[in-house]
VEXDREN-2710 file (C-alpha; in Angstrom, 1 decimal):
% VEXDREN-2710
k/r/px/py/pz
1/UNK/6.7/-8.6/-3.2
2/UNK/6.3/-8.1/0.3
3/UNK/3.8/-9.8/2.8
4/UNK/2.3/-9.3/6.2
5/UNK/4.7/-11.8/7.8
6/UNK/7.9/-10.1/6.3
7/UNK/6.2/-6.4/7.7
8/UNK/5.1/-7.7/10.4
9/UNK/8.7/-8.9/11.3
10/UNK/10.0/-6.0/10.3
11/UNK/8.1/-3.8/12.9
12/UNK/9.7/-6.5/15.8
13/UNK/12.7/-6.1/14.5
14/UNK/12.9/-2.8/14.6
15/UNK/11.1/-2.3/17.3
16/UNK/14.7/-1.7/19.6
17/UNK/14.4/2.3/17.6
18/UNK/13.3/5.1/20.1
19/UNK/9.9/6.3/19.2
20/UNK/10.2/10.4/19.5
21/UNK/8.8/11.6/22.9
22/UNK/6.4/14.0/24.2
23/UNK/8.6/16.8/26.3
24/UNK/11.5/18.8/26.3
25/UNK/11.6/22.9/27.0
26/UNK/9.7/25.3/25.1
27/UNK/11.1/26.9/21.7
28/UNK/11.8/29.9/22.7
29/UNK/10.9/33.2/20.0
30/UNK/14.5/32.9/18.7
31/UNK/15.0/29.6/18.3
32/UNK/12.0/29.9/16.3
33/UNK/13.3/32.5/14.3
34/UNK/17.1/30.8/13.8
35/UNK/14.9/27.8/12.5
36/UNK/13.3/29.8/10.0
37/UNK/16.0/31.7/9.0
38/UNK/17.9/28.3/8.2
39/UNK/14.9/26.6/6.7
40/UNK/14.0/29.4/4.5
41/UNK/17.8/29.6/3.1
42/UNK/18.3/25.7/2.5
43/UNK/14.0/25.9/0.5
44/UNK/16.4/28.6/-2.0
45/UNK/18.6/25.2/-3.2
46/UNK/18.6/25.6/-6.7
47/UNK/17.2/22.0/-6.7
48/UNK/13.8/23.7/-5.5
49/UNK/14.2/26.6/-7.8
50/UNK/10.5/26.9/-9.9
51/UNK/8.5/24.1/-7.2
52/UNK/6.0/24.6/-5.3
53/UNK/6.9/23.8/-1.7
54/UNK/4.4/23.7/1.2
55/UNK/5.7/23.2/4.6
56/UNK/4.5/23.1/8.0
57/UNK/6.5/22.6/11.5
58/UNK/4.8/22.5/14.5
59/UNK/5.6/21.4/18.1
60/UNK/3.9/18.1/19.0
61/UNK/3.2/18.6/22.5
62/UNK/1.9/22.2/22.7
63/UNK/1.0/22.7/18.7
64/UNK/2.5/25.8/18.4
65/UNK/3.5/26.3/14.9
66/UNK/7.3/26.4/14.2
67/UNK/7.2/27.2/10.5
68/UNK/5.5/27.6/7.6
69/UNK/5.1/28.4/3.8
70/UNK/2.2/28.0/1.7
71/UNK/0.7/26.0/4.4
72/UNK/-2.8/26.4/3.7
73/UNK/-2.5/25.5/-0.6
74/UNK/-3.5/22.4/-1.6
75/UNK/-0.9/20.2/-2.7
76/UNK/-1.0/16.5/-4.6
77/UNK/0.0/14.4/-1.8
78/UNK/1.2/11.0/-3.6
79/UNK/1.6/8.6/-0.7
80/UNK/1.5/10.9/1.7
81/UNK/-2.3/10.5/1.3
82/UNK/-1.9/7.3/3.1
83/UNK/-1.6/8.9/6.4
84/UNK/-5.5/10.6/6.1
85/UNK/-6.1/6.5/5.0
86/UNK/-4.8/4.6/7.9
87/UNK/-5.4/7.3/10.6
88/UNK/-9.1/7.2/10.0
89/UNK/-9.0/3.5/9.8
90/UNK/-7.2/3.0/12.9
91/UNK/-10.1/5.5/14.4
92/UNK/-13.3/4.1/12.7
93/UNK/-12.2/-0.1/12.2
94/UNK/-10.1/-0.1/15.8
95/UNK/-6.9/-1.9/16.5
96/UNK/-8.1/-5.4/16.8
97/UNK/-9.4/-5.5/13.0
98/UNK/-8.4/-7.6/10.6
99/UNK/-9.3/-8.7/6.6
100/UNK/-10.9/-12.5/6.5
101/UNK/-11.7/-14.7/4.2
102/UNK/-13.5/-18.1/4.6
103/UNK/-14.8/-21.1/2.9
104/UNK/-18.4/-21.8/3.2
105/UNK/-21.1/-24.2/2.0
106/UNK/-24.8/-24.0/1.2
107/UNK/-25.5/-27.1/3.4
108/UNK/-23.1/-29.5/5.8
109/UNK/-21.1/-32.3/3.8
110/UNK/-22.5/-36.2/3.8
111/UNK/-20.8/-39.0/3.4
112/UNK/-18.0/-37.0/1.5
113/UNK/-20.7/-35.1/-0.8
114/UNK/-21.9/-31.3/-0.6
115/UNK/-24.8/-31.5/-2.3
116/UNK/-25.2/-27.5/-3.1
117/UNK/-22.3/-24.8/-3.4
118/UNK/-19.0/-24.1/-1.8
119/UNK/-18.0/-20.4/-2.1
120/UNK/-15.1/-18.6/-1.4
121/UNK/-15.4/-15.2/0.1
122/UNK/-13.6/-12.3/0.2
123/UNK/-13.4/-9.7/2.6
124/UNK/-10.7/-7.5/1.9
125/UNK/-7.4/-9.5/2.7
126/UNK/-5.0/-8.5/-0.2
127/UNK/-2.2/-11.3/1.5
128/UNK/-4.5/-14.2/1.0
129/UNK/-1.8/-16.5/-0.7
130/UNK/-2.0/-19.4/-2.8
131/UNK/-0.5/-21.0/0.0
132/UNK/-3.3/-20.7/1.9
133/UNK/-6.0/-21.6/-0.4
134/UNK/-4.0/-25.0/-0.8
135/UNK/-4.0/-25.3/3.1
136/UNK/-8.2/-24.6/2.5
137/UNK/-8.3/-27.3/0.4
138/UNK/-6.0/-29.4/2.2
139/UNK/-8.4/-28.9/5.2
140/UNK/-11.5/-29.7/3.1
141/UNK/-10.0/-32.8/2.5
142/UNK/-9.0/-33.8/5.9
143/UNK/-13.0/-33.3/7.2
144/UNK/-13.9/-35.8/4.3
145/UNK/-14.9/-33.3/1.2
146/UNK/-14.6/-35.7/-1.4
147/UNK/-17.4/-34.2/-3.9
148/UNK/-19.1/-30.8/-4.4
149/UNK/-22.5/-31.3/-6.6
150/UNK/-23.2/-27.9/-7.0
151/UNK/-20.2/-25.2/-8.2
152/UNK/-17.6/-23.4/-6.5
153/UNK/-18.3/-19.5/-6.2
154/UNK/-16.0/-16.8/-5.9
155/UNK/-17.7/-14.3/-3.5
156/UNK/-16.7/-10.2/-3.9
157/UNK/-20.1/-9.1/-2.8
158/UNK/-18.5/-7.1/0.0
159/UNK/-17.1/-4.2/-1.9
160/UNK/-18.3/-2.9/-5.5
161/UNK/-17.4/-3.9/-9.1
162/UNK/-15.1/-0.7/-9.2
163/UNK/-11.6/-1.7/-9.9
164/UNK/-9.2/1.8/-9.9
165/UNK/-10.3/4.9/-8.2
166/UNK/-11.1/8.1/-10.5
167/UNK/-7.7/9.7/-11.8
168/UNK/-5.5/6.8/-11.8
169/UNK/-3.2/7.0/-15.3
170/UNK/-3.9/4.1/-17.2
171/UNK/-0.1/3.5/-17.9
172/UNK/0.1/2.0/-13.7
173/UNK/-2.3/-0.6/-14.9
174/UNK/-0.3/-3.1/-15.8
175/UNK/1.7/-2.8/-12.0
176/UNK/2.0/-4.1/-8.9
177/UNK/1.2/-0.9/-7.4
178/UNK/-1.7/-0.3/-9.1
179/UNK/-3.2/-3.5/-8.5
180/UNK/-6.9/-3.7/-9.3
181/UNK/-8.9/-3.4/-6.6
182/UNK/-11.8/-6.3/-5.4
183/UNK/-12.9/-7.9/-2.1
184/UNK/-11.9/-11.3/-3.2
185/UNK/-7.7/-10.9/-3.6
186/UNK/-5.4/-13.2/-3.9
187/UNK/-1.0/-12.5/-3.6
188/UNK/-1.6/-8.4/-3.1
189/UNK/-3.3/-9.0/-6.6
190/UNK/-0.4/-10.1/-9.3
191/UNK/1.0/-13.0/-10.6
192/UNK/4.6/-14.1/-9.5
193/UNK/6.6/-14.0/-12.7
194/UNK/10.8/-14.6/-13.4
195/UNK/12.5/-15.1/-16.5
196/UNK/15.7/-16.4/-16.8
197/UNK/17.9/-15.8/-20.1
198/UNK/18.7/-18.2/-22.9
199/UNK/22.2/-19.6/-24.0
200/UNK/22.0/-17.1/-27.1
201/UNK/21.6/-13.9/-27.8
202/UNK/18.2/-13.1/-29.4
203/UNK/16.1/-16.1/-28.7
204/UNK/13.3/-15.7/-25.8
205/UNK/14.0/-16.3/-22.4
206/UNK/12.1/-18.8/-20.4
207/UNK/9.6/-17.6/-18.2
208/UNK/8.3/-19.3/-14.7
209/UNK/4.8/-17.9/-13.3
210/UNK/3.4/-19.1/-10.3
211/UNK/0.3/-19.1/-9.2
212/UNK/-0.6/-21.1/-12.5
213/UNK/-4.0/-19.7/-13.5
214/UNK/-6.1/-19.9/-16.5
215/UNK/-7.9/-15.8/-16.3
216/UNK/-5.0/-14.2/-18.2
217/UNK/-2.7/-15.0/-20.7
218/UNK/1.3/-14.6/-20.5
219/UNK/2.8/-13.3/-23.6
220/UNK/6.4/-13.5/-23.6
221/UNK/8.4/-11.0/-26.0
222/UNK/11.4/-11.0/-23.7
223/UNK/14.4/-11.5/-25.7
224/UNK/18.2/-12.5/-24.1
225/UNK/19.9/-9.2/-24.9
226/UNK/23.9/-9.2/-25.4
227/UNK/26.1/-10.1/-22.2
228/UNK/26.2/-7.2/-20.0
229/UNK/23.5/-5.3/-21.6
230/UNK/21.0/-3.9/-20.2
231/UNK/17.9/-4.9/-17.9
232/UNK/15.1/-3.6/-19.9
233/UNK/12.1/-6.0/-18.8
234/UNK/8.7/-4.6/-18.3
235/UNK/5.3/-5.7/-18.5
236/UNK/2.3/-4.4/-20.2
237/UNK/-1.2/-4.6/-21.0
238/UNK/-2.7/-4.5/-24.3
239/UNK/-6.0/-1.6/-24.1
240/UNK/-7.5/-4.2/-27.0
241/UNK/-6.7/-7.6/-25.2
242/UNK/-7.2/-6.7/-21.4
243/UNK/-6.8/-10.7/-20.4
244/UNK/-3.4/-10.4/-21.8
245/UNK/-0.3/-9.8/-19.5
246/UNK/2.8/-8.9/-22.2
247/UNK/6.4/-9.3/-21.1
248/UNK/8.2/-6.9/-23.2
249/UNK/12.0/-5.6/-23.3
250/UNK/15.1/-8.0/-23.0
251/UNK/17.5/-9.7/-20.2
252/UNK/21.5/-10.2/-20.6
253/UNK/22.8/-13.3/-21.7
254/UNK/24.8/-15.1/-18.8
255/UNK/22.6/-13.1/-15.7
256/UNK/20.8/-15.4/-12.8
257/UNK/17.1/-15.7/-13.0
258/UNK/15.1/-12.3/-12.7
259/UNK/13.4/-10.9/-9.7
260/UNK/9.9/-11.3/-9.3
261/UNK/8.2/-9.0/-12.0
262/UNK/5.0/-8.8/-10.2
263/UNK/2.6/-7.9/-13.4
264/UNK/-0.9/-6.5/-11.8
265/UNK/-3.9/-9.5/-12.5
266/UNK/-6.4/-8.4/-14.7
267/UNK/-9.6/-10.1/-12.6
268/UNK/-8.4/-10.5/-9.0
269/UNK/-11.8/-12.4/-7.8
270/UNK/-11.5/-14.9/-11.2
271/UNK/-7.7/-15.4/-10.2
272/UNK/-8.4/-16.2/-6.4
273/UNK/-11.4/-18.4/-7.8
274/UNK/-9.7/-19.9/-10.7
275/UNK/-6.7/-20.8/-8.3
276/UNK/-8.4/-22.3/-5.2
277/UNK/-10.4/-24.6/-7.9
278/UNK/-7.1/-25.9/-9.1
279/UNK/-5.9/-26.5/-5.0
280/UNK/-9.2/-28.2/-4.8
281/UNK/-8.5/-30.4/-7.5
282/UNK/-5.1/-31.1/-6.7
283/UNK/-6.5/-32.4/-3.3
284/UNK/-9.1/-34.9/-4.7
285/UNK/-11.8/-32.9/-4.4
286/UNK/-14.1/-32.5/-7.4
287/UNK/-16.9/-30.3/-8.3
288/UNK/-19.5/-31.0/-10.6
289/UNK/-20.8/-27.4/-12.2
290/UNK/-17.4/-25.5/-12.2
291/UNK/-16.9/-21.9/-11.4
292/UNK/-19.2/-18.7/-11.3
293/UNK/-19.4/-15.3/-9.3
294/UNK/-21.6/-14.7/-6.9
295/UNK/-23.0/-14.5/-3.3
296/UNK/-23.0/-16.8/-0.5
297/UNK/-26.2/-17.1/1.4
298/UNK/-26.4/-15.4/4.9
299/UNK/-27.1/-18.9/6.5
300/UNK/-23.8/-20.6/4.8
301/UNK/-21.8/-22.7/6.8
302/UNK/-18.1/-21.7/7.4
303/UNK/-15.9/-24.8/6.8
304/UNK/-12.4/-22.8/7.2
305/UNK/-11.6/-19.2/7.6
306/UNK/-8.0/-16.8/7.4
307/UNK/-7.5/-13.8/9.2
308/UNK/-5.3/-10.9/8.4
309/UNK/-2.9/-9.5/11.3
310/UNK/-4.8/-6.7/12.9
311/UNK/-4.7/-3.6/12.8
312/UNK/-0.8/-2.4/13.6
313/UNK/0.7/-5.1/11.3
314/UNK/-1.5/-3.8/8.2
315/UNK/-0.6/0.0/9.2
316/UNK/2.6/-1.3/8.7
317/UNK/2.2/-2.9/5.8
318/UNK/0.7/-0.3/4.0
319/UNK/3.1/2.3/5.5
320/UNK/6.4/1.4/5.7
321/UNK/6.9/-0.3/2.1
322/UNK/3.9/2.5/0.9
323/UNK/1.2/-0.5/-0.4
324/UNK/-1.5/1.2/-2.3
325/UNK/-3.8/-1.4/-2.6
326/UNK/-4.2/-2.0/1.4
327/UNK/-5.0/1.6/1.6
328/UNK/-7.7/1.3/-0.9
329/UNK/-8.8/-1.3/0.4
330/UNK/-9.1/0.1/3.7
331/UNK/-11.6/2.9/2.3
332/UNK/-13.9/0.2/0.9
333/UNK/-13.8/-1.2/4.5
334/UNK/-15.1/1.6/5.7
335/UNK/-17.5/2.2/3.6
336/UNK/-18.8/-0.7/4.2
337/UNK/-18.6/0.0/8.1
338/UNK/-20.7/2.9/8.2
339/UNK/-23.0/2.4/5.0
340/UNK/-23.1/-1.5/4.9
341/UNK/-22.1/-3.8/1.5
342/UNK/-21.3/-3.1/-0.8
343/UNK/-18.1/-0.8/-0.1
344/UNK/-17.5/2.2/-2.3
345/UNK/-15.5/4.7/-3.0
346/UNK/-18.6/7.2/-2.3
347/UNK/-19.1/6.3/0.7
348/UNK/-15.7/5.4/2.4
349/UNK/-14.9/9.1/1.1
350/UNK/-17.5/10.3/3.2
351/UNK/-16.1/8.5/6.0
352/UNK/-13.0/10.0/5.8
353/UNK/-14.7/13.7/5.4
354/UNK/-16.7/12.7/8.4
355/UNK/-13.0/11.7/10.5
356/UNK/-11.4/15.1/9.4
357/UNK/-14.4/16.7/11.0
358/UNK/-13.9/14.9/14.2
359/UNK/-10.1/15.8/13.9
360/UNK/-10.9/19.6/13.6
361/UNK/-10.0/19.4/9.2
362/UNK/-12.4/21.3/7.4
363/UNK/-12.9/18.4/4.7
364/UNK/-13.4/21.1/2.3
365/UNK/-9.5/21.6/2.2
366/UNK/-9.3/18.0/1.2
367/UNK/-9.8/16.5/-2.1
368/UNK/-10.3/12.7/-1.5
369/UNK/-10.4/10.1/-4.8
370/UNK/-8.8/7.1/-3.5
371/UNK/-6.7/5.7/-0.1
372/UNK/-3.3/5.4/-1.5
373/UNK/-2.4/9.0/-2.9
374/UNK/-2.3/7.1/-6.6
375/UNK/-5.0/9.4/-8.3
376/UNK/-3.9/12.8/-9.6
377/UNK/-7.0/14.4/-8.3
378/UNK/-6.5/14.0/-4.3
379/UNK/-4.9/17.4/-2.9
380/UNK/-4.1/17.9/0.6
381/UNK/-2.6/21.4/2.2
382/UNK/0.4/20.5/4.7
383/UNK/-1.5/21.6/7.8
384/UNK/-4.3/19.6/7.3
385/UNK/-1.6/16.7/7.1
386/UNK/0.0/18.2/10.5
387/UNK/-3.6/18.2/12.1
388/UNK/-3.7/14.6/11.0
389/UNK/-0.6/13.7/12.7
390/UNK/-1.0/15.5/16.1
391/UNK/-4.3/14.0/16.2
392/UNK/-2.5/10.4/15.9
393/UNK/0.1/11.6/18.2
394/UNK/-2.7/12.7/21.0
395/UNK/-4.6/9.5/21.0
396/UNK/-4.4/6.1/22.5
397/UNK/-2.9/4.6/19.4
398/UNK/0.3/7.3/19.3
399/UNK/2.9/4.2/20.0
400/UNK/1.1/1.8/17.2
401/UNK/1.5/4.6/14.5
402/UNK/5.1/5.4/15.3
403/UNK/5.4/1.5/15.1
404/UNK/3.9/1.5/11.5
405/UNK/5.6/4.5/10.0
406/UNK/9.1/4.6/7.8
407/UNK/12.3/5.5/9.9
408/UNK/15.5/7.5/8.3
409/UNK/17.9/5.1/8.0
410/UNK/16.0/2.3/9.5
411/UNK/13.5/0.9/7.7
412/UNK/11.0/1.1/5.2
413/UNK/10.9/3.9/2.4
414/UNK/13.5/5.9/4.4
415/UNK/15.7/2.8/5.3
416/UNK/18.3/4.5/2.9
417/UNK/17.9/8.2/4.0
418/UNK/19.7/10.3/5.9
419/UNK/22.2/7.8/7.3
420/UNK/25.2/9.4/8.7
421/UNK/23.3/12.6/9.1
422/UNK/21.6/13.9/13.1
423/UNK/18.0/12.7/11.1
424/UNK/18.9/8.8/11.2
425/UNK/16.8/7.4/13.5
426/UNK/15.5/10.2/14.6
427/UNK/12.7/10.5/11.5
428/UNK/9.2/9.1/11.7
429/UNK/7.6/9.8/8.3
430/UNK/5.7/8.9/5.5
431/UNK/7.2/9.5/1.9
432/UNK/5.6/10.0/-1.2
433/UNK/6.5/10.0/-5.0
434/UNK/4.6/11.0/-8.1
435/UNK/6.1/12.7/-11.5
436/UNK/7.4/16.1/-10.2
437/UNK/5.7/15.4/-6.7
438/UNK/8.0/14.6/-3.8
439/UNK/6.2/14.5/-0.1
440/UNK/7.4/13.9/3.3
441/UNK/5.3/14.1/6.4
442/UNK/5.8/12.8/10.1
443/UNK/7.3/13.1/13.1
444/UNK/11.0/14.4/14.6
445/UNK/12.6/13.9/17.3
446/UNK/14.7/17.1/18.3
447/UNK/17.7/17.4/21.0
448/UNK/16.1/19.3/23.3
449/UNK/12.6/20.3/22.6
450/UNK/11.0/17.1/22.3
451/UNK/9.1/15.7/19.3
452/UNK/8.3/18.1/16.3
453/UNK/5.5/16.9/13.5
454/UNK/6.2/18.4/10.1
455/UNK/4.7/18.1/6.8
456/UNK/6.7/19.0/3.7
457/UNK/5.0/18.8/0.3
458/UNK/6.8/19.5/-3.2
459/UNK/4.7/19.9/-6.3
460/UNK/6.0/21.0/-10.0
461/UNK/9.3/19.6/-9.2
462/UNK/11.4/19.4/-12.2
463/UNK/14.7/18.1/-10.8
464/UNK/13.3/14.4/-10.8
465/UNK/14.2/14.6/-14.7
466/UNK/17.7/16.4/-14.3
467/UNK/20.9/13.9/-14.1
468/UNK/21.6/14.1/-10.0
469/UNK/18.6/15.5/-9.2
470/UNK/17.2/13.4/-7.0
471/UNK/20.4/13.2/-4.7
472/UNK/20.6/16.9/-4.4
473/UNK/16.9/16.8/-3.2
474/UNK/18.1/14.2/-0.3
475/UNK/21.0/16.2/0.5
476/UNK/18.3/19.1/0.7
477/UNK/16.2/17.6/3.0
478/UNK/18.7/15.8/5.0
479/UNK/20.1/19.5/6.0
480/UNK/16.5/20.7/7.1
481/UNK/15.9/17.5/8.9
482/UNK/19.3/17.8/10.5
483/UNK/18.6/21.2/11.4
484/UNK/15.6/20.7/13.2
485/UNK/16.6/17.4/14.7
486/UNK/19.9/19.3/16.5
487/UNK/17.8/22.5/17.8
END
């Protein structure tokens, strides 16, 4: 799993890459025409045959439009959906906000003793760490907390009970990147799990999880498969025992320990609650009525408090490795922004509806049912996503987007695109991947004309389940992108 840190890094890093520029000479009507020519020969690949494709070119600087096909349908987006998320973020929550969370208390400690509550409370940040909660605890300590007479409280007041947007499959469940989604979060919302194989084939491999929590159960059904053999490990989640994580499928004899399997926790707030008891306890610090839900009071007294990264580190985070849970839980943010606790999906949709109006999108054209792209209801039509992106581009944030965004050959989800072709380094884009859905939208830098921004949706793609198919695809889309980089 990633974290904030690692992204943030990243974005230094790679800082050094040349953001696309404003500039450059007009297109004239045949260059126009030459690129539409080329673009509508490469779109009859017999890789696209039977998709729908939507595309949409338009100059960045002076918006006129370049090309298009089907520009206007509605298209599933998959990630690409993550673009409407974090632009109207950026706009309504500003570049200095950040996720917190804090520790609080119903009245000041005395002589060691809290005589009421201590409550943890959530406010969004999905890279809360166990770490941290044992530096809380650590920090309880050092002020003199020796005793807590009341309980500890998890507090998720700030956004609703509502754990996975409508239209979400219930097969994701079980997955990191379907993580359920709550105000109180703790590790981007899974468990850390490895196995590593036993010294015969057949018999169970051993399994190390960290966090250790008590709100789930780990089944292990992982058998050491034959040397050699085959990776098969998965996880899953019993519909009948919902507490239960199962490890299923087997690991070769003779391999190194696993990578991190990252099963999605059942109860986030329990988990986050359930661990920072434990830290509590491991520091001395005991608590006489255990654990409950519930809200702190408005008077509480904060005793420690985290803060996210702002603003351009979480764009990045949710961008460039595609995080769906940040995006959703940027639209609970919102929500709560405009309409107050707790955040829903209602109303941080009609946030969003209310950005798209301010951008010039008729939120009509737009189908909104969660932040990251995940549902299979959200449709998008490829102009609404260039009006999205020129809107980025002509605001005072135009440098922190490009920051946050994928680059071909670089970094990110496009890291491993492109490379050796004219579009390495010269991409700025979001991806997207669904079952027969396959998105790209962002920004190019061309030769000569400046920057172009581009939105190129595929729907009812079939190759994704033919042997090669998704290499002929790249190739594809490296020639377009190469195309319009060189003009």
């Amino acid at each position: 799993m990633r974290s904030l840190a690692l992204i943030a890094a990243l974005a230094v890093l790679t800082g050094a890459v040349s953001r696309p520029q404003a500039g450059g000479a007009p297109w004239t009507a045949s260059e126009i025409a030459s690129l539409d020519v080329a673009i509508d020969r490469a779109l009859e690949a017999p890789v696209l045959q039977g998709a729908q494709i939507g595309f949409e070119i338009a100059d960045t600087d002076r918006g006129t439009v370049l090309y298009s096909r089907n520009q206007a349908q509605e298209f599933m987006p998959a990630s690409n959906f993550k673009l409407l998320t974090g632009s109207a973020a950026l706009y309504e929550l500003g570049d200095g906000f950040a996720f917190e969370t804090s520790v609080e208390s119903d009245v000041p400690q005395r002589d060691g003793t809290i005589a009421g509550n201590l409550y943890i409370v959530g406010r969004g940040d999905a890279a809360l760490g166990a770490a941290d909660l044992d530096a809380a605890a650590a920090a309880l300590a050092a002020s003199g907390v020796k005793h807590v007479s009341g309980a500890l409280i998890g507090d998720a007041s700030r956004y609703d009970d509502v754990r996975f947007a409508p239209g979400w499959l219930v097969d994701d469940t079980p997955y990191y990147y379907a993580a359920a989604v709550s105000a109180l979060e703790l590790e981007e919302g899974v468990e850390h799990v490895s196995v590593t194989p036993a010294a015969v084939t057949g018999a169970p491999v051993s399994v190390r999880a960290w966090p250790q929590s008590g709100t789930f159960t780990i089944d292990n059904r992982i058998a050491t498969g034959p040397r050699g053999s085959k990776d098969t490990t998965d996880v899953a989640r019993p519909w009948n025992a919902p507490h239960t994580i199962d490890l299923i499928g087997s690991y070769p004899l003779g391999a190194p320990a696993s990578d991190d399997l990252s099963p999605s926790v059942p109860d986030p707030a329990a988990y986050a609650l359930d661990v920072f008891s434990r830290a509590l306890a491991a520091h001395g610090i005991t608590v006489d009525r255990g654990t409950a839900m519930g809200s702190a009071p408005a008077n509480a007294i904060t005793l420690w408090s985290r803060r996210s990264p702002q603003m351009g580190s979480l764009l990045a985070s949710m961008w460039i490795p595609s995080d769906n849970l940040m995006a959703e839980l940027f639209v609970k943010e919102l929500a709560v922004r405009q309409f107050g606790m707790p955040g829903t999906y209602e109303h941080g949709i009609a946030v969003e509806q209310r950005y798209l109006r301010t951008i010039g999108v008729d939120p009509a054209t737009v189908w909104i049912s969660d932040g990251s792209g995940l549902s299979a209801y959200d449709r998008i039509t490829p102009q609404d996503l260039v009006a999205i992106l020129q809107a980025d581009w002509q605001s005072a944030h135009r440098d922190e987007i490009l920051d946050a965004l994928p680059v071909a050959g670089v970094r990110g989800t496009l890291k491993d695109a492109y490379i050796g072709t004219p579009a390495e380094g010269a991409v700025f884009a979001k991806t997207g991947t669904w079952t027969h859905v396959t998105t790209l939208s962002g920004y190019a830098q061309t030769h000569t004309h400046g920057a172009v921004t581009f939105s190129f949706l595929i729907n009812g793609w079939m190759g994704d389940q033919a042997p090669g198919g998704d290499a002929a695809l790249a190739r594809t889309r490296a020639a377009i992108l190469s195309t319009i980089v060189s003009m």
